[in-house]
N, C-alpha and C positions, 0 to 999 in steps of 0.2 A: 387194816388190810385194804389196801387199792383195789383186789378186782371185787370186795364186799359194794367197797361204793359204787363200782360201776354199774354193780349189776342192781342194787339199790335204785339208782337213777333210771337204768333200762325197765324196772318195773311197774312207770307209770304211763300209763298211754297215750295224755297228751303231750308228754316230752319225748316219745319214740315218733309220736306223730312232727312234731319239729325236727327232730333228728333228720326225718325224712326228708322234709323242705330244702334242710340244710344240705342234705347231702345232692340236692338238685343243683342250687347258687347259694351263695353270701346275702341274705336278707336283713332287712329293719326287721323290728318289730311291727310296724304296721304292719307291710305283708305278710307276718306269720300268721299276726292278730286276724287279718283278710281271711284269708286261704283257712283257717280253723275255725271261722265265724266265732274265736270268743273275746271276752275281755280283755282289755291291753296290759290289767293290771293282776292277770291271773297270766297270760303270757310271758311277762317281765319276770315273774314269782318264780315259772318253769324255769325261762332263760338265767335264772341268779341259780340254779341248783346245778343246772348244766355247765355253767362256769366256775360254781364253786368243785366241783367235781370234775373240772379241768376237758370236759366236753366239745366244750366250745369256746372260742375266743371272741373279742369285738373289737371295734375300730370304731372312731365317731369321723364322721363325712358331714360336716358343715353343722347341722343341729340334731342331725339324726345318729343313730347309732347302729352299724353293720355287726352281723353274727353270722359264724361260719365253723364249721366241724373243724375241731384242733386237728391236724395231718399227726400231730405228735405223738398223740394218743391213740391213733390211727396206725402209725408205725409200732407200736409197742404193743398194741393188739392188735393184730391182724385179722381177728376172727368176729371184731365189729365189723369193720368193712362188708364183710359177709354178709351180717344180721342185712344193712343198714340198706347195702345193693339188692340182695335175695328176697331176704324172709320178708321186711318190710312192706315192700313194692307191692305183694299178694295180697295186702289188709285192703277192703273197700274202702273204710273211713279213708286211709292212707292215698290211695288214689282220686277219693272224689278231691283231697284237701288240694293235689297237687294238679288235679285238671283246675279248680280255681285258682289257685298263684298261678298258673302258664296263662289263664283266661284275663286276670287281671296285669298281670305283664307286657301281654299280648297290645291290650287295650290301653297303656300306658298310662296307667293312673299312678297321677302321684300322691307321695306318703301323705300331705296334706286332706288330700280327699278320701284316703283311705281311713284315717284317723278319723275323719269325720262320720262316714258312711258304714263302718261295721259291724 
């Protein structure tokens, strides 16, 4: 059943907490890794369950790799959207993550120094 796995997925915190990112802009992994202060290889872990569960899509941009909320799953649930704009947005963790991605955007660091600095 598809909506077991989604809701499977929606059950882990750090991946609603990337949901969140996601549904701000199209990120790397660096800046999720940034914005969540965690590991890059515990981010990557999240973003392969998120795409195995058709979450999210990516696109590679020269060496780096972009990730962004599939619209398609978006249109066939309608009632993500909601979680994702609404309920979300309310969590503290959820907002301090995304005042630092706007902070580090802002400041225009790149993926290379983000990788380094996290």
């Amino acid at each position: 059943m598809k909506l077991v796995k989604i809701f499977k997925v929606l059950g882990d915190e750090t991946r609603l907490r990337i949901l969140n990112l996601l549904n701000y802009s199209e990120l790397c992994v660096c800046e999720i890794t940034y914005a969540l202060s965690a590991t890059q290889s515990n981010i990557s872990r999240h973003l392969g369950k998120l795409t195995d569960a058709n979450f999210v899509i990516s696109s590679k941009k020269a060496q780096w790799v972009s990730y962004q909320i599939n619209p398609v799953i978006l249109a066939e649930y309608p009632f993500l959207r909601t979680i994702l704009s609404q309920e979300i947005n309310n969590e503290a963790k959820c907002k301090e993550d995304l005042e630092r991605l706007l902070d580090c955007q802002h400041k225009g660091m790149p993926c290379d120094w983000l990788e380094n600095n996290s």
